[in-house]
ZADO-1210 file (C-alpha; in nm, 4 decimals, padded with zeros to 6 digits):
<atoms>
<atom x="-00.0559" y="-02.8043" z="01.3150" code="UNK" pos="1"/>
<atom x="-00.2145" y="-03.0108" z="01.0535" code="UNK" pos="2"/>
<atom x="-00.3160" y="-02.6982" z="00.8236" code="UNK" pos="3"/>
<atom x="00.0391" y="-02.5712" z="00.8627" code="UNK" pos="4"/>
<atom x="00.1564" y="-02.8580" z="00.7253" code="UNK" pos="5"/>
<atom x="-00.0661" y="-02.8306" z="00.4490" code="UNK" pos="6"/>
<atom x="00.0237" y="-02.4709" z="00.4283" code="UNK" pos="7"/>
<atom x="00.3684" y="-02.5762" z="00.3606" code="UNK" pos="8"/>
<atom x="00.3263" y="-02.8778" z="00.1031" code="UNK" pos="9"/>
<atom x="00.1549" y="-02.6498" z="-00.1913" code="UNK" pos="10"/>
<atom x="00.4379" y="-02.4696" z="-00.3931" code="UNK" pos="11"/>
<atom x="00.1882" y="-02.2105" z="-00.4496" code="UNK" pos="12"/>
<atom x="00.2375" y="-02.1317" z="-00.0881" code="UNK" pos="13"/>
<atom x="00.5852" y="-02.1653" z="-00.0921" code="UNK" pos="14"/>
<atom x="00.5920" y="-01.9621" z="-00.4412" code="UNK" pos="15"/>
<atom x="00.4131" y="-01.6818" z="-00.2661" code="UNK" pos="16"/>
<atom x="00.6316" y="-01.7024" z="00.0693" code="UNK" pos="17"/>
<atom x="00.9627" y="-01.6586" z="-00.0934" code="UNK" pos="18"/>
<atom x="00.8567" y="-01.3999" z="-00.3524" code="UNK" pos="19"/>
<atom x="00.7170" y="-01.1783" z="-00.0393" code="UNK" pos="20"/>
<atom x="01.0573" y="-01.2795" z="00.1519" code="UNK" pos="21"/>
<atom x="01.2396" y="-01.1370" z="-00.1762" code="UNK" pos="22"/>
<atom x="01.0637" y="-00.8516" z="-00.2142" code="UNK" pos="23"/>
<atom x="01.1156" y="-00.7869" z="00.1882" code="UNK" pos="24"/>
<atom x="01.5406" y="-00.9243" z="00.1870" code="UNK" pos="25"/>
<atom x="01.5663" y="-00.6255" z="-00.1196" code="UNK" pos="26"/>
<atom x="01.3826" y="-00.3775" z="00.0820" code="UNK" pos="27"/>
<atom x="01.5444" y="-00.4036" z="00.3902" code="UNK" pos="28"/>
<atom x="01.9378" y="-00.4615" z="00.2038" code="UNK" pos="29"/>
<atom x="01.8613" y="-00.1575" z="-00.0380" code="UNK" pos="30"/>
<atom x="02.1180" y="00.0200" z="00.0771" code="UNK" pos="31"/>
<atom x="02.3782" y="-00.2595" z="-00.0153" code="UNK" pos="32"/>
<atom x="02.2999" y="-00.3675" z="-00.3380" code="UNK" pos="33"/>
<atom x="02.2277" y="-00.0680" z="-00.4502" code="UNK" pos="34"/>
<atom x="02.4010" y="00.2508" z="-00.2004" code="UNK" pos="35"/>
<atom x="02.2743" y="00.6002" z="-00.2640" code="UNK" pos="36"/>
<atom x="02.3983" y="00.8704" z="-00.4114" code="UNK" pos="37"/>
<atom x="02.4629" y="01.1205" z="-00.0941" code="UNK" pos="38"/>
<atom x="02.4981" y="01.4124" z="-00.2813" code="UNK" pos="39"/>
<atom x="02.1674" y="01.3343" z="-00.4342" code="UNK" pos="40"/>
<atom x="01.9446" y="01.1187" z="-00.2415" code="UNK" pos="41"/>
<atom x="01.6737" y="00.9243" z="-00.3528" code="UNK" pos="42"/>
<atom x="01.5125" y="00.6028" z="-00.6109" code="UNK" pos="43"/>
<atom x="01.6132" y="00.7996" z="-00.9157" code="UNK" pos="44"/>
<atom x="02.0181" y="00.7876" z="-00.9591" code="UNK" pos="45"/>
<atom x="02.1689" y="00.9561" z="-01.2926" code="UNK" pos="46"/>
<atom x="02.4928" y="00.8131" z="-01.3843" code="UNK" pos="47"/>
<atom x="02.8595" y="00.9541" z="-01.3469" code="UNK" pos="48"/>
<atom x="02.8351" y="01.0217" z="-01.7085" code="UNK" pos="49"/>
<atom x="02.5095" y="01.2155" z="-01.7461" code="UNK" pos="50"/>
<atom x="02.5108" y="01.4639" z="-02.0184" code="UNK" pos="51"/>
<atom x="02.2316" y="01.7218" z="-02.0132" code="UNK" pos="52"/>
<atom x="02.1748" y="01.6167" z="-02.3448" code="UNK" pos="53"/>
<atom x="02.1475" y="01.2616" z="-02.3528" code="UNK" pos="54"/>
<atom x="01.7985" y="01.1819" z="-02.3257" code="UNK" pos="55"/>
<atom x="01.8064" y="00.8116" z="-02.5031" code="UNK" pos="56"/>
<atom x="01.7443" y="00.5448" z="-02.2732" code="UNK" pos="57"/>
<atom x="02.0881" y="00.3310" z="-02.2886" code="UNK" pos="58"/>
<atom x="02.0959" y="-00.0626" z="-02.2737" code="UNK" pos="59"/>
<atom x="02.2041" y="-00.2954" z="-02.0091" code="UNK" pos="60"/>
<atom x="02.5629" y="-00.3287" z="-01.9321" code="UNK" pos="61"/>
<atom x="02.8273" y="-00.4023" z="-01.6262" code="UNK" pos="62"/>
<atom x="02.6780" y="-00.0446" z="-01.5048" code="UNK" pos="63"/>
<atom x="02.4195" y="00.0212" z="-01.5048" code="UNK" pos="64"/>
<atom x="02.3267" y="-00.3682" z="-01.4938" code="UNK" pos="65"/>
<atom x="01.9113" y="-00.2677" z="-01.6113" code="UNK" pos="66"/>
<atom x="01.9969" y="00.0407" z="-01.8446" code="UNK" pos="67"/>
<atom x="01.8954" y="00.3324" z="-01.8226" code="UNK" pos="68"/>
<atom x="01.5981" y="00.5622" z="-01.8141" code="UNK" pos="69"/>
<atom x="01.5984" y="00.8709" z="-02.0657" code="UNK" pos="70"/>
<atom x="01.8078" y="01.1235" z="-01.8646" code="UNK" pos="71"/>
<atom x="02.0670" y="00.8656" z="-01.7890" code="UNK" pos="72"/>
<atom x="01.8685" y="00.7545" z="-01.5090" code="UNK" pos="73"/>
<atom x="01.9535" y="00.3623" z="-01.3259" code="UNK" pos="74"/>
<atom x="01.6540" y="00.1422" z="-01.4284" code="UNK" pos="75"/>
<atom x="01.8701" y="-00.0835" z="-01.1471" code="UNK" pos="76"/>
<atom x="01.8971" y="00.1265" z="-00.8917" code="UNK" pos="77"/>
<atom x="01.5283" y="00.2544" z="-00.9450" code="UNK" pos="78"/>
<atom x="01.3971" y="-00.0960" z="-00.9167" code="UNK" pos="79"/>
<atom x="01.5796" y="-00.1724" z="-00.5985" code="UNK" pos="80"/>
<atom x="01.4999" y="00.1550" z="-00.4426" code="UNK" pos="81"/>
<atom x="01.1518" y="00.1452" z="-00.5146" code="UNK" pos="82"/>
<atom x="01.0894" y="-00.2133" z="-00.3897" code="UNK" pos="83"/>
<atom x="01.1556" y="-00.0563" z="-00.0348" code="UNK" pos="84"/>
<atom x="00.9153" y="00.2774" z="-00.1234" code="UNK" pos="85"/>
<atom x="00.6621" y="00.0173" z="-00.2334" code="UNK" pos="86"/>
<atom x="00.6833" y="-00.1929" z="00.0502" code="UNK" pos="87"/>
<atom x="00.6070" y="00.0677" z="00.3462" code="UNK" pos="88"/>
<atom x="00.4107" y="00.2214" z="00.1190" code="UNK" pos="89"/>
<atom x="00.1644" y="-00.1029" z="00.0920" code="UNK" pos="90"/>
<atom x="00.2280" y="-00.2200" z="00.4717" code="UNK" pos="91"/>
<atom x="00.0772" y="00.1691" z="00.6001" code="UNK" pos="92"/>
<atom x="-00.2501" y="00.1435" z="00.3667" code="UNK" pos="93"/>
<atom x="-00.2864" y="-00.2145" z="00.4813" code="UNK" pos="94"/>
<atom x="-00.2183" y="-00.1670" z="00.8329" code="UNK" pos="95"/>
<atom x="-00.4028" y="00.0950" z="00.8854" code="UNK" pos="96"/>
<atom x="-00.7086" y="00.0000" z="00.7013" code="UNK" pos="97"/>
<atom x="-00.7063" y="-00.3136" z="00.8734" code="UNK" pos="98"/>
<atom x="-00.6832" y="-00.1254" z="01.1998" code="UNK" pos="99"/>
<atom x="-00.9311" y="00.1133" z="01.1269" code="UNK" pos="100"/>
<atom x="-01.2106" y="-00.1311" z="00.9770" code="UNK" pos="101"/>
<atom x="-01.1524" y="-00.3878" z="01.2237" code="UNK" pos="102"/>
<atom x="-01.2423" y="-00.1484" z="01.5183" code="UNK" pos="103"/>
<atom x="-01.5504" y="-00.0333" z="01.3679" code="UNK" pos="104"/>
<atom x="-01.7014" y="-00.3282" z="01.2742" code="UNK" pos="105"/>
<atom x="-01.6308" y="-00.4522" z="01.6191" code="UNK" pos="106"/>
<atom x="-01.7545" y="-00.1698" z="01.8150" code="UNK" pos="107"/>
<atom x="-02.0781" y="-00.1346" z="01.5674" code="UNK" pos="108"/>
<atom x="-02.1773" y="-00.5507" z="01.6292" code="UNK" pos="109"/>
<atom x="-02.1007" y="-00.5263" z="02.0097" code="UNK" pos="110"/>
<atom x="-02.3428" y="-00.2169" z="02.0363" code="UNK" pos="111"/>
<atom x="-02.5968" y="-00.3678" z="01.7935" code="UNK" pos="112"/>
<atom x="-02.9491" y="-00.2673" z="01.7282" code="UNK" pos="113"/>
<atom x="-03.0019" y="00.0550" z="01.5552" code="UNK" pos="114"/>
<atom x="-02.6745" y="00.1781" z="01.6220" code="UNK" pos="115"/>
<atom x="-02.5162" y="-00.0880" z="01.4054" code="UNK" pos="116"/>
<atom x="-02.7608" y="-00.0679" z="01.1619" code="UNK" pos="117"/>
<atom x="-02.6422" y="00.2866" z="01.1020" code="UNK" pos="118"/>
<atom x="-02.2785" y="00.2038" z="01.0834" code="UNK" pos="119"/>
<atom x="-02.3214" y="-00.0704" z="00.8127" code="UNK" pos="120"/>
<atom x="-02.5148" y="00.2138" z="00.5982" code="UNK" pos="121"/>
<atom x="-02.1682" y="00.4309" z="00.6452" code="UNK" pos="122"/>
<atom x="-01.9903" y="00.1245" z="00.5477" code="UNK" pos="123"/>
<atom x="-02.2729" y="00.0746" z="00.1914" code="UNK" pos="124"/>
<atom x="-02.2172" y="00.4960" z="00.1703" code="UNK" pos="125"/>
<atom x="-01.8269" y="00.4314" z="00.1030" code="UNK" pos="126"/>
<atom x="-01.8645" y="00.1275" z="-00.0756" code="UNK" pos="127"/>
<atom x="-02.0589" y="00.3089" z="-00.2899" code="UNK" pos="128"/>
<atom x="-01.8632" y="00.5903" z="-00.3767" code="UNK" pos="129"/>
<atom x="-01.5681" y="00.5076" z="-00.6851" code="UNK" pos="130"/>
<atom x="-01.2081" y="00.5514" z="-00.5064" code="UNK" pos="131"/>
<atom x="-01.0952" y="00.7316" z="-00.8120" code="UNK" pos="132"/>
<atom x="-01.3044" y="01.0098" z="-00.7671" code="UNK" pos="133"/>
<atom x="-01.1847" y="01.0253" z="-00.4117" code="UNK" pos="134"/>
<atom x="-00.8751" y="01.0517" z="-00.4829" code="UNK" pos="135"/>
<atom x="-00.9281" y="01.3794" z="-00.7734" code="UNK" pos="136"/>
<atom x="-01.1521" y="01.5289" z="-00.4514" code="UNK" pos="137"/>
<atom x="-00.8858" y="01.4292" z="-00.1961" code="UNK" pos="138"/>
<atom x="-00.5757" y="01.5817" z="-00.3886" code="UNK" pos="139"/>
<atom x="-00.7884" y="01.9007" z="-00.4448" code="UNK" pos="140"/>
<atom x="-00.9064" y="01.9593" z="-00.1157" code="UNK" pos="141"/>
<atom x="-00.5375" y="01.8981" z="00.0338" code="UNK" pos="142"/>
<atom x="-00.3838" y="02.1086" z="-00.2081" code="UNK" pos="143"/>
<atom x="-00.6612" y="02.3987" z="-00.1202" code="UNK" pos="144"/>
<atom x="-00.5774" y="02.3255" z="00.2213" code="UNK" pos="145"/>
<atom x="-00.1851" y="02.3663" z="00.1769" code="UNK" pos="146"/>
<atom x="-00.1826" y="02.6882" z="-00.0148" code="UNK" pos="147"/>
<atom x="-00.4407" y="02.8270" z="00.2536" code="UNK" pos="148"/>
<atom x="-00.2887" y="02.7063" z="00.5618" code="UNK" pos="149"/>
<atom x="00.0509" y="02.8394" z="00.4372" code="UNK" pos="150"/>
<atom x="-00.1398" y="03.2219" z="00.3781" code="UNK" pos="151"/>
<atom x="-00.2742" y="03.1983" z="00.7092" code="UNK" pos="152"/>
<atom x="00.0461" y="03.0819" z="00.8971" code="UNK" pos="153"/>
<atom x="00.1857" y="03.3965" z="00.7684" code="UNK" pos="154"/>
<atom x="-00.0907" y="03.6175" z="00.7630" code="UNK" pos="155"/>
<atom x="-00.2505" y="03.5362" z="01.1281" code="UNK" pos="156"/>
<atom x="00.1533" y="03.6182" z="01.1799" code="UNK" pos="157"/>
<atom x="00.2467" y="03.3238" z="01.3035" code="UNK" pos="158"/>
<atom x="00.5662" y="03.3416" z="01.0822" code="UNK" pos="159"/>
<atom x="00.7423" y="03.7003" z="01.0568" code="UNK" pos="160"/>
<atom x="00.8813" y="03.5548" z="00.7413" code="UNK" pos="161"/>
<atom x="00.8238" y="03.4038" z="00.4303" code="UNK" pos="162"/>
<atom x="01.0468" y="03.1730" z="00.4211" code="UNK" pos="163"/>
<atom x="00.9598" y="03.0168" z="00.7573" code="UNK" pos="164"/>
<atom x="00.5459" y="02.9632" z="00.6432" code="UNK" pos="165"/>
<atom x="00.6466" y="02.8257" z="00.3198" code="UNK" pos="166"/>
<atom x="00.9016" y="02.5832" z="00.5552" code="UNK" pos="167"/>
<atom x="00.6122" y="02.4327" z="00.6977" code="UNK" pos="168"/>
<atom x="00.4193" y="02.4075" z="00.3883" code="UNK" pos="169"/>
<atom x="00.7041" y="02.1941" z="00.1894" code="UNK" pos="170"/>
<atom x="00.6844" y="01.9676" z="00.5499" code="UNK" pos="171"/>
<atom x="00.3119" y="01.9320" z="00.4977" code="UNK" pos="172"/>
<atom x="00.3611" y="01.8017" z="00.1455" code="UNK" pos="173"/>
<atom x="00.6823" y="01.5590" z="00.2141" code="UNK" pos="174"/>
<atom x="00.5143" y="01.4236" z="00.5123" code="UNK" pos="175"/>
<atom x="00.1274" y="01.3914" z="00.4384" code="UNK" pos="176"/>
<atom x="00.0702" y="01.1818" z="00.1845" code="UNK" pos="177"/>
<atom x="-00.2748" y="01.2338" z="00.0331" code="UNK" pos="178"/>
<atom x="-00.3064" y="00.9386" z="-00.1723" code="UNK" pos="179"/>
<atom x="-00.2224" y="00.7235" z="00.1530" code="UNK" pos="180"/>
<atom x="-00.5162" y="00.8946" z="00.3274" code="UNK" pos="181"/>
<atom x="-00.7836" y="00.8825" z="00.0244" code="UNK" pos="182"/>
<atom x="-00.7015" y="00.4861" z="-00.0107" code="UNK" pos="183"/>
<atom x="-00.7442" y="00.4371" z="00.3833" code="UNK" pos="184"/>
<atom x="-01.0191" y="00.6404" z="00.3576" code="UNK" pos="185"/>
<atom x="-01.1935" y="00.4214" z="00.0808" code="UNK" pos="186"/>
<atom x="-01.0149" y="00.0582" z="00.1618" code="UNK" pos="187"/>
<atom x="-01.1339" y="-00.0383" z="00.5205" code="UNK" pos="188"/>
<atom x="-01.4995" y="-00.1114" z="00.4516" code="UNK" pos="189"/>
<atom x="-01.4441" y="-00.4724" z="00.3411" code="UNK" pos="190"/>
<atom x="-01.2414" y="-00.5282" z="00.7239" code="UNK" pos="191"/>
<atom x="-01.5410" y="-00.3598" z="00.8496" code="UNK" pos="192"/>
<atom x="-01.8015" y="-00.5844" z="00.7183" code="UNK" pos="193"/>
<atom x="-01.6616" y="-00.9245" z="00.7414" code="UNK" pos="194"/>
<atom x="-01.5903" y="-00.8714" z="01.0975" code="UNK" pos="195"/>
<atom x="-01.9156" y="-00.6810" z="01.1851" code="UNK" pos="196"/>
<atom x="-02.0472" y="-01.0421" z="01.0336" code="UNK" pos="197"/>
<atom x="-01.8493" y="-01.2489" z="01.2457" code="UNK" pos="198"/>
<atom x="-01.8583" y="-01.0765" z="01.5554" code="UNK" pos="199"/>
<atom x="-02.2748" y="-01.0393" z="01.5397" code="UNK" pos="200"/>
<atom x="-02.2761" y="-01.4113" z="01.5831" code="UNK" pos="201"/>
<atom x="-01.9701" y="-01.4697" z="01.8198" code="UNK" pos="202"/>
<atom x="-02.0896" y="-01.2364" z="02.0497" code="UNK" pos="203"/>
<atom x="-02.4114" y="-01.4245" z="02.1758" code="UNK" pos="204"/>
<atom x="-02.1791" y="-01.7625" z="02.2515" code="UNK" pos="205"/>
<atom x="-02.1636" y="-01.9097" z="02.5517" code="UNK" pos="206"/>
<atom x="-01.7739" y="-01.8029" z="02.6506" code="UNK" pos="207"/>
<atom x="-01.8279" y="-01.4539" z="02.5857" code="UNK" pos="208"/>
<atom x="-02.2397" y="-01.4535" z="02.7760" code="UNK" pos="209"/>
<atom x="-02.0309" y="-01.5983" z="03.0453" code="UNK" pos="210"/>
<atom x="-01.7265" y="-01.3067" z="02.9855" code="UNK" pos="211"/>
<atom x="-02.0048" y="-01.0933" z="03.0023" code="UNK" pos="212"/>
<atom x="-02.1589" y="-01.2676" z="03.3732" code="UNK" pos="213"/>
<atom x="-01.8104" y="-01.2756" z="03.5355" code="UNK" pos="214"/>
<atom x="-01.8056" y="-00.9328" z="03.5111" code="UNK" pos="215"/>
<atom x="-01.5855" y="-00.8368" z="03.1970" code="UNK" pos="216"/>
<atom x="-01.5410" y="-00.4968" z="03.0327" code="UNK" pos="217"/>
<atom x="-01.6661" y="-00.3704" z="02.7432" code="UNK" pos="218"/>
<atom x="-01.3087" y="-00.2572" z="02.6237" code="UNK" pos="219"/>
<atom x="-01.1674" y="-00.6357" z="02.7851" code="UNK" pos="220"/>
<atom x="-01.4457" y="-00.8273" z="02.6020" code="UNK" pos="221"/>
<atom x="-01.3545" y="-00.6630" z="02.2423" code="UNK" pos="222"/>
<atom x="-00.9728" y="-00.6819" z="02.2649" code="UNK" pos="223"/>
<atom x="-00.9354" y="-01.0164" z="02.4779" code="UNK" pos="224"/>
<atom x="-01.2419" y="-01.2108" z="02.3375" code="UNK" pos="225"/>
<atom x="-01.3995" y="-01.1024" z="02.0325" code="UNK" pos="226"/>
<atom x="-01.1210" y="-00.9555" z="01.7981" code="UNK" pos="227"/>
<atom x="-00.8938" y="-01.2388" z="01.9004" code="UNK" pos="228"/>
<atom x="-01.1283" y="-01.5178" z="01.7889" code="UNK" pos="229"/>
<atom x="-01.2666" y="-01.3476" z="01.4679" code="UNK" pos="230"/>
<atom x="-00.9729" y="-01.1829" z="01.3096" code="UNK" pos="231"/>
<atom x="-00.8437" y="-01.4445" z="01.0966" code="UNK" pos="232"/>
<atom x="-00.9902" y="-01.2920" z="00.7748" code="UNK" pos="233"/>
<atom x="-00.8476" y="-01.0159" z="00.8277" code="UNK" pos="234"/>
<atom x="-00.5148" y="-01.1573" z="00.7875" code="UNK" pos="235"/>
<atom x="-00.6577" y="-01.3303" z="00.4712" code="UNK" pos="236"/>
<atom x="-00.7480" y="-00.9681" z="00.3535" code="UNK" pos="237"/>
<atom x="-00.4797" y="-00.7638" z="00.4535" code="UNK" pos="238"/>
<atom x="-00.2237" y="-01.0171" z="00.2427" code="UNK" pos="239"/>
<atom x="-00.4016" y="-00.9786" z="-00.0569" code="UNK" pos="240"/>
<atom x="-00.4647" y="-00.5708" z="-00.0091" code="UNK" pos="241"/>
<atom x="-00.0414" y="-00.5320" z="00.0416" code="UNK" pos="242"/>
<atom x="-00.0102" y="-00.5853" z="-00.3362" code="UNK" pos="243"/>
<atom x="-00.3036" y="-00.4305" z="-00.4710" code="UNK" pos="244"/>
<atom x="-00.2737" y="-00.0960" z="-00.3040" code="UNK" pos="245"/>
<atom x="00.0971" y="-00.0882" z="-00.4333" code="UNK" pos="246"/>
<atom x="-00.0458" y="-00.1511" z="-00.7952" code="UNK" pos="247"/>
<atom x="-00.3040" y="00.1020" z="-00.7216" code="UNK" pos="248"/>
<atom x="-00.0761" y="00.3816" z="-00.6160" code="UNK" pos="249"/>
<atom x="00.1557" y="00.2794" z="-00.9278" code="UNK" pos="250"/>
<atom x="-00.1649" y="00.3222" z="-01.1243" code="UNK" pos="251"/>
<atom x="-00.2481" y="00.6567" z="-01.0074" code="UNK" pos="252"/>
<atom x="00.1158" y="00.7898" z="-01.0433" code="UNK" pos="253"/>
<atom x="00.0696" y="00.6753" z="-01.4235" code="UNK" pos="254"/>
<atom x="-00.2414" y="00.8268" z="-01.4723" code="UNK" pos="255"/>
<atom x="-00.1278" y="01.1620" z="-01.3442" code="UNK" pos="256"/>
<atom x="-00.2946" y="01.1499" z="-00.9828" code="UNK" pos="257"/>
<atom x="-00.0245" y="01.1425" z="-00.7513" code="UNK" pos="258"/>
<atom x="00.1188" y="00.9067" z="-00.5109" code="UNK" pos="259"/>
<atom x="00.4886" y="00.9110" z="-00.5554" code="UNK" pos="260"/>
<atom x="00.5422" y="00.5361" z="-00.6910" code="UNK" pos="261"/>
<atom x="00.8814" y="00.4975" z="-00.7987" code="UNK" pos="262"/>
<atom x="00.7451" y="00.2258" z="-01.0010" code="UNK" pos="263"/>
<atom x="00.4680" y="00.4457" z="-01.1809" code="UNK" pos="264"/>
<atom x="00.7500" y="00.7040" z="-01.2470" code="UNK" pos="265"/>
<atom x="00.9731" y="00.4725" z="-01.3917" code="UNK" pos="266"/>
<atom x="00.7212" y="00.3577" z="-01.6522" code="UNK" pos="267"/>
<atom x="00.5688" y="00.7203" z="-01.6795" code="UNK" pos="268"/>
<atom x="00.9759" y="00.7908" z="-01.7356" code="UNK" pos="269"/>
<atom x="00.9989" y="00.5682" z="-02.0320" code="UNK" pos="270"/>
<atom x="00.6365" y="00.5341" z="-02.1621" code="UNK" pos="271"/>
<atom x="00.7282" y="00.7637" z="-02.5078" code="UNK" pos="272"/>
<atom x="01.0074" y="00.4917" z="-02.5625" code="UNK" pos="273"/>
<atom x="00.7386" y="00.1756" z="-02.5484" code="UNK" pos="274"/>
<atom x="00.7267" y="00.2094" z="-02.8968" code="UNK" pos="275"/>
<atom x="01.0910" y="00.2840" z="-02.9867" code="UNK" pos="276"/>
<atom x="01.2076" y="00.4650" z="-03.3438" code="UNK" pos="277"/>
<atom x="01.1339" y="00.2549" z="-03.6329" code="UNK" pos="278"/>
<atom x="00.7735" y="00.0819" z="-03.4240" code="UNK" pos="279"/>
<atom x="01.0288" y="-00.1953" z="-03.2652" code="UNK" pos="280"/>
<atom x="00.7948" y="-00.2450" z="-02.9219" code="UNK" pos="281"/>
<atom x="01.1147" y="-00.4052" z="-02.7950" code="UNK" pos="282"/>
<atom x="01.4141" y="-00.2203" z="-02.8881" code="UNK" pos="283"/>
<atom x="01.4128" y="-00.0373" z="-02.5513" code="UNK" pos="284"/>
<atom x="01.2545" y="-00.2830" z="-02.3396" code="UNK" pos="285"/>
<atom x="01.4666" y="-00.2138" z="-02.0471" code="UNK" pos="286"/>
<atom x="01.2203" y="00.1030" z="-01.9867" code="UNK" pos="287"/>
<atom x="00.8801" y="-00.0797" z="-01.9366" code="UNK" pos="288"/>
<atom x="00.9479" y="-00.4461" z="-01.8853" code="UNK" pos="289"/>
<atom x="01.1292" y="-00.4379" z="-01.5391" code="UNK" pos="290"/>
<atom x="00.9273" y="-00.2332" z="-01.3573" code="UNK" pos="291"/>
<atom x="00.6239" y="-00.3681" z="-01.5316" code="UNK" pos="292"/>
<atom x="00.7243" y="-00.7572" z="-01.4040" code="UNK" pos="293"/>
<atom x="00.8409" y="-00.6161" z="-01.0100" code="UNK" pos="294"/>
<atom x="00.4554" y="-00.4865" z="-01.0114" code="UNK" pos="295"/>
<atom x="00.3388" y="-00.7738" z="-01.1371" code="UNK" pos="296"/>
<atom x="00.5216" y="-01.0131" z="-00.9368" code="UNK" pos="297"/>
<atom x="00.4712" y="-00.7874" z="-00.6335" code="UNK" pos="298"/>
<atom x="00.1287" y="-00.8482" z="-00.6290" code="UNK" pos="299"/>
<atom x="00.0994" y="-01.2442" z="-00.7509" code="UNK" pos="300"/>
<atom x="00.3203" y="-01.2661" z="-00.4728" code="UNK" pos="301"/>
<atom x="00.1183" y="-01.1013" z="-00.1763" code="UNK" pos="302"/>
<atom x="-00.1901" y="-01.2724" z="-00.3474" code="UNK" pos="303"/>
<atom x="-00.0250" y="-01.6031" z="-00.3193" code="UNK" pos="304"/>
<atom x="00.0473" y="-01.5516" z="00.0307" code="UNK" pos="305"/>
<atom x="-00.3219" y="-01.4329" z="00.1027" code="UNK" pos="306"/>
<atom x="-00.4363" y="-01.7306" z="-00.0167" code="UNK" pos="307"/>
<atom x="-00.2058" y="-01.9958" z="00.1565" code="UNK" pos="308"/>
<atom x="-00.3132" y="-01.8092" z="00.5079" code="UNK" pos="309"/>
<atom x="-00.6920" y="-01.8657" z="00.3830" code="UNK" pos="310"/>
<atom x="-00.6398" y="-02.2178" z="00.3883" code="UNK" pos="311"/>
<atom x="-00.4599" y="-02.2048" z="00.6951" code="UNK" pos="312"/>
<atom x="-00.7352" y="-02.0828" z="00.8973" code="UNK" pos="313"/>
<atom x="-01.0130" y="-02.2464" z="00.6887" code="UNK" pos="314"/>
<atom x="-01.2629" y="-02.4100" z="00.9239" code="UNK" pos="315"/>
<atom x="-01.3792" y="-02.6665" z="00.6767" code="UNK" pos="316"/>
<atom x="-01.0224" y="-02.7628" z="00.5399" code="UNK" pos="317"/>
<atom x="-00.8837" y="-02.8089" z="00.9323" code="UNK" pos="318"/>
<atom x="-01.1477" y="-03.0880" z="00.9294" code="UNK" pos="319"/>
<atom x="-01.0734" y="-03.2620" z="00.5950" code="UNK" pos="320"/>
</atoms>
């Protein structure tokens, strides 16, 4: 109770609370601030207006509040839109990660001895290797996979049409997201380590040897003693991962690698107008700027957060 307290008094915790809350309230009340198009669904709204050929981004006004993109596109509605894409997006990495790591870091201290050893030389393996290569191999290997799975569906005559294997090859690709499995894939090793650490040592104290005596499970002494009592930097971890796997997946939309971020595409959108005619860097700021500061508050504000609940369940600072 005392730590909460504390958790509450620092603005830097309340800074980080009410930017997440924001971020959240926008997400969830998307379809009110901003409603969507229904005869064309989707982040990326062109204007009543649109001309095929106006391509120059056009400055704020009543409406479009933000501007416009070039191609007469709602910097607004983009924004608002893509704070709820960016949101899942980052809550399914984390999640998921967390999940994942968590479990095997558990299951590899409780079984110990060479066994564990083992494990934590997966965990040094994937640590090892650099996520952006993973995600070039990833995007090849799923895109090998699509085109191949969509000749055999037909050929193996599965499908007497066409039209019905490609069907489920356009499902693959809406639904499976690759860059959401190469970060998972590359992002749980930290959740894996910390709590391999913790559990090690928790599992040789006296409540859980006496667990253990009474008569307790395997599967009961993981999920009722040891995850409960050593999960708390986890929390810490998953916080700050929230925002930096949204940034990442921004990143890699930039770069050219995928991962559908309505906030990469916006500044991938206007990045030839950075620089407007004439070398004014802020005659069309309205392209770069906004999306630029809801990434960069995005993640100052999940970091925030992660590091209020690290003083929250701090040990040392309960005591002081």
């Amino acid at each position: 109770m005392r730590n909460l307290r504390r958790f509450f008094s620092r603005w830097q915790n309340w800074l980080g609370l009410v930017l997440v809350l924001f971020f959240v309230f926008v997400a969830v009340l998307a379809p009110i601030i901003s409603p969507d198009d229904p005869k064309s669904p989707g982040p990326f709204r062109r204007n009543p207006d649109f001309r095929i050929t106006d391509r120059i981004p056009k400055p704020p006004e009543l409406a479009p509040p933000l501007g416009t993109l070039p191609g007469n596109l709602d910097v607004f509605h983009a924004l608002v839109w893509g704070t709820r894409d960016a949101l899942l997006f980052g809550l399914q990495v984390t999640i998921s990660t967390a999940i994942f790591g968590i479990l095997f870091g558990v299951v590899a201290a409780y079984v110990g001895g060479w066994l564990n050893s083992l494990m934590m030389r997966v965990v040094d393996a994937f640590l090892a290797f650099p996520p952006i290569a993973g995600v070039v191999l990833i995007n090849q290997l799923w895109m090998s996979v699509i085109i191949n799975a969509g000749g055999m569906l037909y050929q193996g005559e599965w499908f007497t049409e066409p039209d019905q294997s490609a069907s489920v090859v356009f499902w693959l690709l809406d639904w499976v997201n690759p860059l959401l499995l190469t970060l998972i894939l590359f992002s749980w090793m930290p959740y894996a380590r910390i709590i391999n650490i913790l559990v090690t040592t928790l599992k040789e104290t006296e409540f859980v040897q006496a667990a253990r005596a009474l008569g307790a499970s395997p599967a009961r002494l993981i999920f009722r003693h040891l995850i409960p009592n050593s999960i708390s930097p986890a929390f810490v971890l998953a916080a700050r991962d929230v925002g930096g796997m949204v940034i990442l997946q921004a990143t890699f939309t930039f770069i050219g690698l995928g991962g559908a971020s309505t906030w990469g595409a916006m500044l991938v959108n206007g990045r030839d107008w950075v620089i407007g005619p004439g070398g004014g860097i802020f005659r069309y700021w309205w392209v770069f700027i906004p999306a630029t500061l809801a990434l960069m508050i995005f993640g100052i504000g999940w970091n925030l957060l992660g590091d209020g609940i690290a003083e929250l369940f701090d040990p040392y600072d309960r005591k002081s």
